[in-house]
C-alpha atoms as one frame of an Amber mdcrd trajectory, in Angstrom:
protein
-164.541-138.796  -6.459-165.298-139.200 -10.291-166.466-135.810 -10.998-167.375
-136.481 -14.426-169.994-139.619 -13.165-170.784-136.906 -10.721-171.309-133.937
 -13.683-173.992-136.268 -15.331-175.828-137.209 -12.545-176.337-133.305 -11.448
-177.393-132.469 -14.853-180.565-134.462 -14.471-181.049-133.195 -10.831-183.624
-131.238  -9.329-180.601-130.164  -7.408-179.480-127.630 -10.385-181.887-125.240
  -8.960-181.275-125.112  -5.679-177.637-125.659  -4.284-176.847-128.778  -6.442
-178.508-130.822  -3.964-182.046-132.760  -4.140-184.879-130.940  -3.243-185.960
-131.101   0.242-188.258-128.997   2.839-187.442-126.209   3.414-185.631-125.000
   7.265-187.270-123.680  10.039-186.327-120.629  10.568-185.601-121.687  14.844
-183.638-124.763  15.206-184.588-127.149  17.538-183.263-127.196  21.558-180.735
-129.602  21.875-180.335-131.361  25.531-178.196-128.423  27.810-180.351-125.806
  26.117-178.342-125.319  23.026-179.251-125.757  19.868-177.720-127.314  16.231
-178.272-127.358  12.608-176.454-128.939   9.668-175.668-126.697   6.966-174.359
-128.987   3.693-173.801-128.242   0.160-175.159-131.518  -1.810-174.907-132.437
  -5.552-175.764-136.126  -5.791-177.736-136.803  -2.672-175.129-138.687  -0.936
-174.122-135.875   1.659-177.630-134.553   1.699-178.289-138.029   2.707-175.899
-138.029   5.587-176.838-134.477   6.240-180.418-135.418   6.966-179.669-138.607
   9.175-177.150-136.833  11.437-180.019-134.000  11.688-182.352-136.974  12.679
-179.866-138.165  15.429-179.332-134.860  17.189-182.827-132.911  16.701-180.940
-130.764  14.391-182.928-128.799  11.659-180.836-128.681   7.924-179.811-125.705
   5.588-178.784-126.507   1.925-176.560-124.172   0.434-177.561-122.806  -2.626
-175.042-121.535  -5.397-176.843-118.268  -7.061-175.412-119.805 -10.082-176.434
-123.524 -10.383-173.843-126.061 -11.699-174.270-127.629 -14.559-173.127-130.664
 -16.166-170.081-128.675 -17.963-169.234-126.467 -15.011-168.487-130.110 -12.836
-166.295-131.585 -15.659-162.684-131.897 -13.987-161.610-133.166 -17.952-162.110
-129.472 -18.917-159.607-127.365 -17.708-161.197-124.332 -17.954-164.669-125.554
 -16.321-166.222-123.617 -13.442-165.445-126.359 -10.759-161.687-126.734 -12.063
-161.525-122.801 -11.789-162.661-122.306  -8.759-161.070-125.156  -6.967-157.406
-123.915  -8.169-158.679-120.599  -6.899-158.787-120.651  -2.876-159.993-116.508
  -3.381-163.061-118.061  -5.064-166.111-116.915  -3.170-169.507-118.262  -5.501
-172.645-116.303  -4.643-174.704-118.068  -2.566-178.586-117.241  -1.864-179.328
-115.978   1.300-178.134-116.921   4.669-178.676-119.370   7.161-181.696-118.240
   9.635-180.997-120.868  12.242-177.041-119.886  12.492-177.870-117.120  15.118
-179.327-119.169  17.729-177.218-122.534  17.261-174.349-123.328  19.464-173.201
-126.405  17.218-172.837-126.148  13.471-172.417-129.696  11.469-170.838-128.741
   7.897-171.005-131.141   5.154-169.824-131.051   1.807-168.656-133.630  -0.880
-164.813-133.727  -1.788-163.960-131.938  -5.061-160.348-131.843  -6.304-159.504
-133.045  -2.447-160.820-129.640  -0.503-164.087-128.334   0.049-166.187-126.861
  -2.744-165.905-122.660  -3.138-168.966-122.359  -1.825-168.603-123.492   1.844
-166.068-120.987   1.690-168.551-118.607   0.330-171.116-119.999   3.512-168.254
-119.318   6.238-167.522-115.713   4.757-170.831-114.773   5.082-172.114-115.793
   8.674-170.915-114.813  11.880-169.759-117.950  13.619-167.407-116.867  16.360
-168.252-118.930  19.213-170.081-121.256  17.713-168.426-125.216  17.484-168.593
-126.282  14.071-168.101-130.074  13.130-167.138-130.706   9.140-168.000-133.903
   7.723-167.638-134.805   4.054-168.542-137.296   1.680-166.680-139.459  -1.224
-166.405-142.351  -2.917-162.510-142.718  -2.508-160.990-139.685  -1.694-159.585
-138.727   2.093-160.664-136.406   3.962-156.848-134.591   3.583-156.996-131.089
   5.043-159.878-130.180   3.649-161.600-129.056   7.082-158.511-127.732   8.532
-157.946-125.298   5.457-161.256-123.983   6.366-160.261-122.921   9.606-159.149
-119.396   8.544-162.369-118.732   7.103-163.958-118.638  10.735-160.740-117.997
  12.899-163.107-117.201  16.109-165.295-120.468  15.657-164.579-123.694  17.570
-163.813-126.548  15.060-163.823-130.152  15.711-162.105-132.261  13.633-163.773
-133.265  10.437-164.531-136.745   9.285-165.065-138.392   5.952-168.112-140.880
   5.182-168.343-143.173   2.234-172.545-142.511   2.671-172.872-146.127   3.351
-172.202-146.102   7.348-174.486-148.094   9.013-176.570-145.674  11.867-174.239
-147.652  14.567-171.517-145.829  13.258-172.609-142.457  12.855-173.978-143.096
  16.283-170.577-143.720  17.595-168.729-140.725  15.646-171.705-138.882  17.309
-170.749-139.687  20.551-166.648-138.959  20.383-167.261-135.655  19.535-168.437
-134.814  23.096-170.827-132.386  21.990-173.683-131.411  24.390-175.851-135.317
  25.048-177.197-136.282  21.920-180.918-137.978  22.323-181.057-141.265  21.256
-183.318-142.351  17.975
């Protein structure tokens, strides 16, 4: 992922003020029922678009409702730039302690079963503040499903090294998305998870 196309495109962003990510509606506080009475929502820290963008069709394809995660501290254009070595990103990324503040929690978390997590790749893991999200929510039980997003770069270990973070939770292995995948596709990584039936669109 060129973080420094990626640095200029946030500056101009709605995004700055809320997670890094476009603007969108705002959750319900309930998520919806999914079929075998439990319920999901996909949680997803976006700075582009392109994994709120993925976030938001996968929520279309289960009934899910969607949660941006919001950094207290927006990024700016100089915080993202990997060229810097003492940026914000490039300090918190070579910092796996790092915990950014995040505003509030997640309302729907309590009554969900199935958690999708999405998050772009930065400096091949997981941005800070998923780590951050995880800390702060009590997901034991719960079946969480990481997905990411990139232009290039793997998916690596960026979902297993999350693991820790929620030690009690039920992970499924995470998958990486270009943001191009036709709904075919997602449909079919849908369906090998073997998650409670997801309704068709």
């Amino acid at each position: 992922m060129n973080l420094l196309r990626t640095s200029i495109l946030c500056l101009g962003m709605t995004c700055m003020s809320a997670a890094a990510g476009p603007e969108d509606a705002a959750a319900s506080a309930s998520a919806p029922t999914a079929p075998g009475g439990g319920q999901a929502v996909v949680v997803y820290f976006s700075c582009t678009g392109t994994t709120q963008a993925l976030a938001e069709r996968i929520a279309a394809a289960t009934g899910a409702t969607t949660w941006r995660i919001e950094p207290t501290e927006p990024y700016t254009a100089a915080d993202l730039d990997y060229e810097v070595a003492n940026s914000r990103a490039n300090r918190e990324q070579q910092d796996p302690a790092s915990r950014p503040a995040i505003t509030g929690n997640c309302p729907a978390i309590a009554a969900s079963s199935i958690i999708f997590l999405g998050y772009p790749i930065w400096w091949g893991e997981a941005p800070r503040v998923i780590s951050t999200f995880l800390a702060q929510h009590n997901l034991a039980g719960k079946t969480i499903v990481p997905f990411c997003t990139s232009g290039s770069s793997p998916l690596g270990a960026s979902d297993t090294h999350l693991h820790p973070l929620a030690p009690r939770a039920i992970w499924k292995p995470g998958k990486r998305f270009s943001g191009r995948e036709s709904d075919r596709a997602l449909r079919q990584w849908l369906d090998s998870l073997r998650l409670a039936p997801v309704p068709k669109r």
